[in-house]
C-alpha positions as CSV (number, residue, x, y, z in Angstrom):
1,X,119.3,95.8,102.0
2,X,118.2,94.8,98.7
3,X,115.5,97.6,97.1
4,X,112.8,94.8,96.4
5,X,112.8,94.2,100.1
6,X,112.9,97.7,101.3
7,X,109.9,98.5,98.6
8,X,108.2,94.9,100.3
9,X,108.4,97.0,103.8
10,X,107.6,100.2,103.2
11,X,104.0,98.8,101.6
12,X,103.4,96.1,104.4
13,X,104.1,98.6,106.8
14,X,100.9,100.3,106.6
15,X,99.1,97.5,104.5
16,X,95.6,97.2,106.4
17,X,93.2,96.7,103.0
18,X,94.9,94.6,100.5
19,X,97.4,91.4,99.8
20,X,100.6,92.3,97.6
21,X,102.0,89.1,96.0
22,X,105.6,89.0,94.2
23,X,107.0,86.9,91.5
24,X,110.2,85.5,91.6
25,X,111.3,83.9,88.1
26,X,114.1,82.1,89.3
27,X,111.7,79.9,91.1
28,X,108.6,80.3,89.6
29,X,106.6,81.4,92.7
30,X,104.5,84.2,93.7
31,X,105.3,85.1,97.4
32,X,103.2,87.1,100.0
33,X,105.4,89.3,103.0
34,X,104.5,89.6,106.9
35,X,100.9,91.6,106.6
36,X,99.8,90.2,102.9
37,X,101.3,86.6,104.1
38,X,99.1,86.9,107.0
39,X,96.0,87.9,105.5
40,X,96.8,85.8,102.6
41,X,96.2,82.5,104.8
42,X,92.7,83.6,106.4
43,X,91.5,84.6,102.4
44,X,92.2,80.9,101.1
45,X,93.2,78.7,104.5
46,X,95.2,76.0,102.2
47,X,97.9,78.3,102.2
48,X,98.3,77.7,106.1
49,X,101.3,74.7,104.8
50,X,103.0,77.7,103.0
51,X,104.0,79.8,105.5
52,X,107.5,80.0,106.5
53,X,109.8,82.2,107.6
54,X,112.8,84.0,105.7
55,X,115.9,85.4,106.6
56,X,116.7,88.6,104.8
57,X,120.3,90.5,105.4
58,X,120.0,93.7,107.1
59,X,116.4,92.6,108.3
60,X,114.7,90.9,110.8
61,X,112.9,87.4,109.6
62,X,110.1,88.2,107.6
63,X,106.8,85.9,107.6
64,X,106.3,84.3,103.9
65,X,103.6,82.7,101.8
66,X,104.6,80.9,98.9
67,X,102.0,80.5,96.3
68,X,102.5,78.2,93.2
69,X,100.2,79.4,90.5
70,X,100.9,76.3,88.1
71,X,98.7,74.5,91.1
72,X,95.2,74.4,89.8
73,X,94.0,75.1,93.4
74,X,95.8,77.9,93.5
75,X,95.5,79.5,90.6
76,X,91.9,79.6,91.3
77,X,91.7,80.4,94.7
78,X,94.1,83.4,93.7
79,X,92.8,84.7,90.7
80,X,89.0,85.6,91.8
81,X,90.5,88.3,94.5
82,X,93.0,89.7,91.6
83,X,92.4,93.3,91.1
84,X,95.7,94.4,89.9
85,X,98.6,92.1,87.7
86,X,101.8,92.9,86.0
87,X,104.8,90.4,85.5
88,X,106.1,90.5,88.6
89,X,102.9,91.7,91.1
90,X,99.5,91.4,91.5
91,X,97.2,92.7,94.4
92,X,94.8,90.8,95.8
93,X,91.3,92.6,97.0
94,X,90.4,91.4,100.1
């Protein structure tokens, strides 16, 4: 299981406060995982179209959010629950 995905687990599994939010350069999208994903939708509804599901070797399907910050709408909906950002992950206060 790639270590991204095991890290992605270990902080969802007892994730009860916040939304963790991933970057992934190769498409240009920040994604939300399972608890995050979740909570994600109820914090800005428009992101109910977004959810999907993805299969991950050596795990069951995980619940996903994908969030395209170079969409105006979500840039802003995102950025005013922002409390932590780096290059590839931001929290989201909630």
């Amino acid at each position: 299981m790639n270590t991204l995905f095991k890290n992605i687990l270990v902080k969802e599994s007892d994730n009860d406060t916040s939304v963790h939010l991933y970057y992934f350069a190769e498409s240009d999208i920040w994604k939300a995982y399972e608890e995050s994903a979740m909570r994600l939708m109820n914090l800005i509804p428009m992101l109910k179209a977004a959810l999907h599901e993805v299969n991950i070797p050596g795990l069951n399907v995980l619940r996903c959010v994908d969030i395209d910050l170079n969409r105006k709408e979500h840039h802003n909906a995102i950025l005013q629950y922002c409390i932590s950002m780096s290059d590839d992950y931001m929290e989201l206060a909630v």
